[in-house]
C-alpha positions as CSV (number, residue, x, y, z in Angstrom):
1,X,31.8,-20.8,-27.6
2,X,32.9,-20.8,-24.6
3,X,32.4,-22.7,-20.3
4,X,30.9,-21.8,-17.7
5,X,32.3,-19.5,-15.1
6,X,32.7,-19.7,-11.1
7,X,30.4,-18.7,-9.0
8,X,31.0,-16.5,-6.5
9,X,29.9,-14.6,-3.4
10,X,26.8,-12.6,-3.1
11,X,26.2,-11.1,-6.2
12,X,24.9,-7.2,-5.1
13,X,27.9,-6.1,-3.7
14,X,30.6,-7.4,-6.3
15,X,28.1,-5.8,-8.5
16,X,28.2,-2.3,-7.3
17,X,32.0,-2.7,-7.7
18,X,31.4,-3.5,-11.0
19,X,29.7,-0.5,-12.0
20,X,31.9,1.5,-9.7
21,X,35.0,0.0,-11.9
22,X,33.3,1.2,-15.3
23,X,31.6,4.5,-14.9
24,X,29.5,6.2,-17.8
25,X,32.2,8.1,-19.3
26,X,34.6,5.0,-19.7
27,X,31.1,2.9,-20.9
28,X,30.7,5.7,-23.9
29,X,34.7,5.2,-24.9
30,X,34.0,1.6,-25.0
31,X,31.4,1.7,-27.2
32,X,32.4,4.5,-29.1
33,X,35.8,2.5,-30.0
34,X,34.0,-0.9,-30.3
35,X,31.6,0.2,-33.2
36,X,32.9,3.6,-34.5
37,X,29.5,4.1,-34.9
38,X,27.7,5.4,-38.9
39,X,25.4,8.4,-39.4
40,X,23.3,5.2,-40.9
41,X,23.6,3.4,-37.5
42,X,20.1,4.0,-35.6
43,X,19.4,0.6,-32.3
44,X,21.7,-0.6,-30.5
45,X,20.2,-3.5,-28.9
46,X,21.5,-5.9,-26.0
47,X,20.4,-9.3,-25.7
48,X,21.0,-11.4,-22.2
49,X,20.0,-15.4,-21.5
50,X,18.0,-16.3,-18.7
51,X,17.9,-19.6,-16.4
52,X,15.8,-22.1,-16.1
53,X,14.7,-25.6,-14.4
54,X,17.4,-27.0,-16.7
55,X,20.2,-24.8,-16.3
56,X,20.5,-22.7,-12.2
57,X,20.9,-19.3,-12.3
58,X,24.4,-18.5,-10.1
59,X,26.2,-15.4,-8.7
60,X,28.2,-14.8,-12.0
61,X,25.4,-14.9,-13.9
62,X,23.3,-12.5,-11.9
63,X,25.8,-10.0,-12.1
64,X,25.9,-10.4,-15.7
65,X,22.7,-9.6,-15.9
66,X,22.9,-6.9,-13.9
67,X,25.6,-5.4,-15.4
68,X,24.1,-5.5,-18.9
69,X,21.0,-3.6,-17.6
70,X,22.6,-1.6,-16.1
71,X,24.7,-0.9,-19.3
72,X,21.4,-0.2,-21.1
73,X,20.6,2.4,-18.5
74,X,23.5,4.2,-19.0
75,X,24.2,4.3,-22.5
76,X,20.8,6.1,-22.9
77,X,22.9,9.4,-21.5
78,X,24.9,9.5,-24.7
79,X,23.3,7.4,-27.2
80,X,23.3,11.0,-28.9
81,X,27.1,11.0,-28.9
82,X,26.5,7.9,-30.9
83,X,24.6,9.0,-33.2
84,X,22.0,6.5,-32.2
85,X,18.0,7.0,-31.8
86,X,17.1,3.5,-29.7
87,X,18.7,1.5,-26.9
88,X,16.5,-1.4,-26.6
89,X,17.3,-4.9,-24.2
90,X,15.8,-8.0,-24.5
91,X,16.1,-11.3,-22.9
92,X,15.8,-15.1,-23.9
93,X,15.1,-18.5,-22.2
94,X,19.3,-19.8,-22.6
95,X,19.8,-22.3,-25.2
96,X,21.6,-24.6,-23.0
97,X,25.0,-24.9,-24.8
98,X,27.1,-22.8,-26.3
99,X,27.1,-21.4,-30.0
100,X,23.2,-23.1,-30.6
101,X,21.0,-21.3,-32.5
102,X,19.1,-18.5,-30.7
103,X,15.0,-19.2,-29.9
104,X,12.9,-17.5,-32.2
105,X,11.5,-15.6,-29.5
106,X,12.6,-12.8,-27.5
107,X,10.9,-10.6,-24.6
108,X,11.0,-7.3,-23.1
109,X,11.5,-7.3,-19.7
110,X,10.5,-4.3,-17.5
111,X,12.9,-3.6,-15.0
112,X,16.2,-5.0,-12.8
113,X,17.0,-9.0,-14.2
114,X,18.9,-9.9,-11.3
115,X,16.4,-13.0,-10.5
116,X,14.6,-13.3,-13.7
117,X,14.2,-16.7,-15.0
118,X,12.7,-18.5,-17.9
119,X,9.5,-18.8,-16.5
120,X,8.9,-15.6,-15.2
121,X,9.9,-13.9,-18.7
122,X,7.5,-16.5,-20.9
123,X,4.5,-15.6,-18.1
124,X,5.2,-12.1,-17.8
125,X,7.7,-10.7,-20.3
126,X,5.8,-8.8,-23.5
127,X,7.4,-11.3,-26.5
128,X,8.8,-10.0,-29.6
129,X,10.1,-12.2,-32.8
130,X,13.8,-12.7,-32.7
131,X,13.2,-11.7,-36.7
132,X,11.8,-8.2,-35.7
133,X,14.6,-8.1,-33.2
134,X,17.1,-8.4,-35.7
135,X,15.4,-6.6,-38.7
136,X,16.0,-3.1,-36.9
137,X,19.0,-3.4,-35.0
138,X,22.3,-2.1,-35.9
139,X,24.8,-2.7,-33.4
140,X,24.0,-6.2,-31.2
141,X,25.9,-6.8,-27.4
142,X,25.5,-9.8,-26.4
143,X,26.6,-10.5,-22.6
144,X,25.0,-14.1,-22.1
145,X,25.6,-17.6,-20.2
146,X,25.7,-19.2,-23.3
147,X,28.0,-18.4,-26.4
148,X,25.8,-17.0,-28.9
149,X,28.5,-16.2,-31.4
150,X,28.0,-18.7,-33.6
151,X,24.0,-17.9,-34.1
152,X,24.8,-13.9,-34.2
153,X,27.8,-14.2,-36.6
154,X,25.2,-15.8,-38.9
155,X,22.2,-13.5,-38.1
156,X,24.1,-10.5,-38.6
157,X,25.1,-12.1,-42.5
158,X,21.3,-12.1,-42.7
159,X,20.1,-9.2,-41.2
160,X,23.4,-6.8,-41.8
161,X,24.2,-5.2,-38.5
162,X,27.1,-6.0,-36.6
163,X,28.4,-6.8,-32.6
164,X,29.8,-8.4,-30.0
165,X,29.3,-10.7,-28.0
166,X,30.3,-11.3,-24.6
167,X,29.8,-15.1,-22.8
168,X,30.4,-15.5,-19.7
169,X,31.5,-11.8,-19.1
170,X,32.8,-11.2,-15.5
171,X,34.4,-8.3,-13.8
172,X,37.8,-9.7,-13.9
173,X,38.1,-9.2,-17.6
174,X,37.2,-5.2,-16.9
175,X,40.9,-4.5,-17.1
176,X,41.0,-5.9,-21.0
177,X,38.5,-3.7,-22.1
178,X,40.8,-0.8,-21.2
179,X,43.6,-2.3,-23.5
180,X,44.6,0.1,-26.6
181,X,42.7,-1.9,-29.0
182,X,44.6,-0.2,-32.2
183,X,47.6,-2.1,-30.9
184,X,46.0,-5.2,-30.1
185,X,44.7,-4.8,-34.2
186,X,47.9,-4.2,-35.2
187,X,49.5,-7.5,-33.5
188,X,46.7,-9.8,-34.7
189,X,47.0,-8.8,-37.9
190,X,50.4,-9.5,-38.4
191,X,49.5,-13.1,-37.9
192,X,46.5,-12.5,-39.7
193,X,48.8,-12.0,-42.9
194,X,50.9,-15.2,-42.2
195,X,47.9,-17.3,-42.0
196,X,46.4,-15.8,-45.1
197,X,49.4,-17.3,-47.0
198,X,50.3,-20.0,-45.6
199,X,49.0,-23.7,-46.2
200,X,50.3,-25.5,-43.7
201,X,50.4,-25.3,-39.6
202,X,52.2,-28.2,-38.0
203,X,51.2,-27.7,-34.0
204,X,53.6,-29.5,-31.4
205,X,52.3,-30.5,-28.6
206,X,54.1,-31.6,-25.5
207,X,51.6,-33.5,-22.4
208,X,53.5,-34.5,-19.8
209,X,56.8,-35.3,-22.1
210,X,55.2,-36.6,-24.5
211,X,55.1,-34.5,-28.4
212,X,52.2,-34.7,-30.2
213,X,51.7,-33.1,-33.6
214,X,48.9,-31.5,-35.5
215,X,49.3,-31.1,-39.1
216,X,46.5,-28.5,-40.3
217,X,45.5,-28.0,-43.8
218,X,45.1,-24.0,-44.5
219,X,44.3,-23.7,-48.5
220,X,41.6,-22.5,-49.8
221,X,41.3,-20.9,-46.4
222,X,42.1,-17.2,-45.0
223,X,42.3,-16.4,-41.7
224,X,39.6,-13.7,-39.4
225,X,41.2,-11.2,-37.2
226,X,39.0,-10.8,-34.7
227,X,40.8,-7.1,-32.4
228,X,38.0,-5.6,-30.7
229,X,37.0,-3.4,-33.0
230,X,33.9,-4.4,-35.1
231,X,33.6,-1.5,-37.4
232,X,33.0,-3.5,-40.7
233,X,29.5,-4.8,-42.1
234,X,27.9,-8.0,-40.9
235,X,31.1,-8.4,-38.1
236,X,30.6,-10.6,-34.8
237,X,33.0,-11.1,-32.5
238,X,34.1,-11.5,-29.1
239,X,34.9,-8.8,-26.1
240,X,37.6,-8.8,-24.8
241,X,39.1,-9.7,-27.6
242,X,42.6,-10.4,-29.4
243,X,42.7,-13.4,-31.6
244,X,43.1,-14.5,-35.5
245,X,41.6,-17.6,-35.9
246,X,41.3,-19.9,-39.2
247,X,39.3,-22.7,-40.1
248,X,41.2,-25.7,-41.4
249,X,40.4,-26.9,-44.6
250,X,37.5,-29.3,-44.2
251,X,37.3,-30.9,-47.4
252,X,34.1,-29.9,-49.2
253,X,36.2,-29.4,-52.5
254,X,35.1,-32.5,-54.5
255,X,37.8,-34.8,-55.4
256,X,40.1,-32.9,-52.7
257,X,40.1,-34.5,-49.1
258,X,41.5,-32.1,-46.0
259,X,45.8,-32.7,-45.2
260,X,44.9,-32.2,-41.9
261,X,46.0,-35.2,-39.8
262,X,48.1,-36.2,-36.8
263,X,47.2,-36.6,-33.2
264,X,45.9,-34.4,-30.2
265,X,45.8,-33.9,-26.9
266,X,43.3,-32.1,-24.4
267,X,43.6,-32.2,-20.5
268,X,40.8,-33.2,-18.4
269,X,41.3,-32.6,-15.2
270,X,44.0,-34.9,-14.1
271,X,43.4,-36.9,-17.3
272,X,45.1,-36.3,-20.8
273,X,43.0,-37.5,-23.5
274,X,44.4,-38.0,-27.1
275,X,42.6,-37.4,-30.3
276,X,43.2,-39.4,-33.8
277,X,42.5,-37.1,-36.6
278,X,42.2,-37.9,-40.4
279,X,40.9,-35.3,-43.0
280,X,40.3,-32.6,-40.1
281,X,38.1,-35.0,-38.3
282,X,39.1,-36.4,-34.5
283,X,37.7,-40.0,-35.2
284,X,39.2,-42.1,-32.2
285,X,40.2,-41.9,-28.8
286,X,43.4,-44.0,-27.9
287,X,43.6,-43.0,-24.5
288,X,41.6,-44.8,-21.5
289,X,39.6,-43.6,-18.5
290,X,36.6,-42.0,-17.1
291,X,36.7,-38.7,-20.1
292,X,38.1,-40.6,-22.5
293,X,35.2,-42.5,-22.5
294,X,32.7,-40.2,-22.5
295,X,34.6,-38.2,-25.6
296,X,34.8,-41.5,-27.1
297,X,31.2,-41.9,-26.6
298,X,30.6,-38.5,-28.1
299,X,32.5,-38.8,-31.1
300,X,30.4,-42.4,-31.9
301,X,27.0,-40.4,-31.1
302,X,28.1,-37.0,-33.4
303,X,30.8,-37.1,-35.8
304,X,30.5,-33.2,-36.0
305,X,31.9,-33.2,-32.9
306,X,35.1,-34.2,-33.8
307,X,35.7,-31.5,-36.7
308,X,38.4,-29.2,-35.9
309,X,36.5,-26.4,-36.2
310,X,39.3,-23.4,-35.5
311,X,42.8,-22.8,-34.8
312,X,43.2,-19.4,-32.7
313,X,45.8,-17.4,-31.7
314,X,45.4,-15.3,-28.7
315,X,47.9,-12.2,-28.5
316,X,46.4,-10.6,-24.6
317,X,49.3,-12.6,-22.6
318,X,51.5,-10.1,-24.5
319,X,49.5,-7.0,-23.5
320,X,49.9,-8.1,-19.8
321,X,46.6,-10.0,-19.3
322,X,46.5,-13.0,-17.0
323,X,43.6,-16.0,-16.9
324,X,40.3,-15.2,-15.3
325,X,39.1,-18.7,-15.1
326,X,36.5,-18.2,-18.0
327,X,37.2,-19.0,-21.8
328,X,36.2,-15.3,-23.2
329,X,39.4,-14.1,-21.7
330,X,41.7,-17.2,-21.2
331,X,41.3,-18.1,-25.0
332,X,42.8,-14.4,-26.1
333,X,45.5,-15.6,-24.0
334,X,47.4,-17.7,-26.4
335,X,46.9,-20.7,-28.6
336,X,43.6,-22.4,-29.0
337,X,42.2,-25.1,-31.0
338,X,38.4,-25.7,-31.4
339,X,36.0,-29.1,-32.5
340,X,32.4,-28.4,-33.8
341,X,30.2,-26.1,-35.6
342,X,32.4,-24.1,-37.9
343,X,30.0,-22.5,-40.6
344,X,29.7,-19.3,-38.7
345,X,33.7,-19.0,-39.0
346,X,33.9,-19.9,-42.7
347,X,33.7,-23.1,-42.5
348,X,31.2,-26.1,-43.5
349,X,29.8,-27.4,-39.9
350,X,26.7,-26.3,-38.9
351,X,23.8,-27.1,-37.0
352,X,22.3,-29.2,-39.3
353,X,25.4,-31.0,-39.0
354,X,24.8,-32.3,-35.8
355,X,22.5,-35.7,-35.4
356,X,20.8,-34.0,-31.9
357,X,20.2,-30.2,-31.9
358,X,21.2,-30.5,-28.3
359,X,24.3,-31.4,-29.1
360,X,25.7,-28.5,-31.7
361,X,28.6,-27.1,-29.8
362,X,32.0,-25.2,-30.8
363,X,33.9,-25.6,-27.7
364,X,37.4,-24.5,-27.6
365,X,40.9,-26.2,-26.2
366,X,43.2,-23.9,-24.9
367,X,47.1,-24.3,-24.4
368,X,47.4,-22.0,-21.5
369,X,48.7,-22.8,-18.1
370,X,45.4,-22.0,-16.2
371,X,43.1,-24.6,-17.9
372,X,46.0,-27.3,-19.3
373,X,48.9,-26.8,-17.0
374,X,50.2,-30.4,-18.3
375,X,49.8,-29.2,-22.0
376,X,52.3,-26.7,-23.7
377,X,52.4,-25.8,-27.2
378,X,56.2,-26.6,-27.6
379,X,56.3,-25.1,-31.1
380,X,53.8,-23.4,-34.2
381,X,55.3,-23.7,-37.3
382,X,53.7,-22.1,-40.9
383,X,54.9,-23.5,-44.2
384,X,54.4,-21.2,-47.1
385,X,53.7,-22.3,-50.8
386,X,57.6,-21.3,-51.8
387,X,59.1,-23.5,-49.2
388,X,59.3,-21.4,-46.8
389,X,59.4,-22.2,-42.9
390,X,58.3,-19.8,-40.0
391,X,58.1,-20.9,-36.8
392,X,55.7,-18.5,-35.0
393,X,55.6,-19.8,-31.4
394,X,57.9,-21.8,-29.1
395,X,57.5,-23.2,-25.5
396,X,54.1,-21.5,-25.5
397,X,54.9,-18.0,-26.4
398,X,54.8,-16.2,-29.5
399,X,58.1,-15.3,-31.4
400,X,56.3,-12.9,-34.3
């Protein structure tokens, strides 16, 4: 779901301060809060991406994997607390985008993963079926590279456990995962229940003076509050976390096309490109340069692409979180709006969807300073089905 982070400096120091940051007992509250766990829960089971000659390992990563070992080691001390019989962590060659479908392979690996690759793991590393994997797990973390949401959200429909997952983790989000989470539920919720009602959201958009307005088409749609807390059956979702997000309509209703329509705007670098949309689809590009091209390009190559695939509304700027530089966080942050895969959030996009398999993505847009500091979401307004109005954010901020 989510970018690539920033590398940094060498990665066993920064690492040590990770660990030093979140000790054992403040691990155990975590998990004990994230999964309330059941006298019916028995693995907990960690999964982490790899490199390879396609995709360079970097500093970030490292520590990632690092960190999740290292998370493994520990939460052996009091998987008893939880209830739990087996810790088990295994490790994959990455999929090479975000929200593809996981391999159907999976490997133990036998010590530290701090320079493991793909290579070494497929030579080396004792391989295990991702369906065996899944077919005894109860609780799933997920701290890769690569967004595995998407693939885990539909596994865990299949195979009934439930997690979270954690792309492109780093140690400047620690401070989130010490937020009081019932709070966080409580706020996401209340927008949760506006979104469940409504059937309209008209987004305005403001680039460099400029308005620009989405109209979304919510019926026959309810919204996912996704809080931190994934105590419910078959859950996924994201840590940090403290969004409610809804799919638009898409149009799958025979005889009943998707309202959604209008125009909108992403910020590429120094480059604003605009969006045509009709029937929840982004189907042109009327801006020019060097991205607009290549979006143009992509939109010719996979009409999938262009599917708004989620509206999201982050609530953490509220709770005193600031950007981190990687989409995990800065998309809890405020107002978001995804294009691609969409199944795994209720929607009708999925893989198959997609022309290349390399290309399935669900990659989000977010209206936050940090990333689009020439893009502000001037206003957010619902429309109810008795007439009613709300307008839940102005000038970027939330007013509900």
């Amino acid at each position: 779901m989510l970018d690539d982070v920033t590398v940094g400096s060498e990665h066993v120091n920064q690492t040590d301060g990770i660990m030093k940051q979140l000790g054992t007992e403040e691990l155990r509250k975590l998990f004990l809060t994230v999964f309330k766990p059941r006298e019916t829960d028995r693995v907990l089971t960690i999964i982490v991406d790899v490199p390879d000659e396609h995709v360079p390992d970097h500093t970030a990563w490292r520590e990632r994997r690092t960190m999740a070992y290292d998370w493994w080691m520990r939460a052996i001390a009091f998987k008893h607390d939880m209830g739990l019989e087996r810790l088990e962590i295994y490790y994959y060659p990455n999929v090479g985008s975000n929200n593809n479908d996981l391999p159907d392979t999976l490997y133990h690996w036998g010590g530290n993963p701090a320079d493991l690759d793909a290579a070494t793991l497929r030579s080396e590393g004792m391989a295990v079926p991702l369906a065996d994997v899944m077919t005894f797990t109860d609780l799933i973390i997920a701290p890769t590279q690569f967004s595995a949401t998407a693939p885990c959200k539909m596994l865990a429909k299949q195979y009934d456990f439930r997690g979270t997952t954690m792309p492109g983790f780093s140690m400047e989000m620690l401070p989130a995962l010490s937020l009081d989470y019932g709070k966080v539920h409580e706020r996401i919720m209340s927008i949760k229940r506006r979104l469940d009602e409504a059937v309209r959201e008209v987004i305005v958009l403001d680039a460099r003076g400029r308005e620009y307005t989405l109209d979304c088409d919510l019926r026959f749609r309810t919204a996912t509050a996704s809080s931190g807390m994934f105590h419910e059956d078959k859950v996924v979702g994201n840590l940090p976390s403290g969004e409610t997000y809804i799919v638009p309509y898409e149009g799958e209703k025979e005889g009943e096309p998707s309202r959604t329509q209008g125009e909108i705007p992403v910020q590429f670098d120094d480059e604003i490109v605009v969006y045509r949309v009709m029937e929840n689809r982004a189907i042109e590009v009327l801006t020019e340069g060097k991205h607009s091209e290549s979006e143009r390009a992509m939109l010719r190559e996979e009409a999938a692409y262009g599917n708004i695939a989620e509206i999201g509304h982050g609530v953490l700027a509220d709770f005193g979180c600031t950007a981190v530089g990687s989409l995990l966080m800065d998309e809890k942050l405020g107002l978001h709006v995804a294009f691609g895969r969409s199944e795994h959030f209720g929607g009708i996009i999925s893989p198959k969807s997609f022309n290349n398999p390399k290309n399935v993505v669900h990659i989000d847009r977010v209206y936050v300073d940090s990333l689009q500091p020439d893009i502000i979401a001037r206003r957010v307004t619902l429309f109810y089905p008795d007439g009613r109005e709300e307008e839940i954010m102005r000038d970027g901020a939330w007013v509900v």
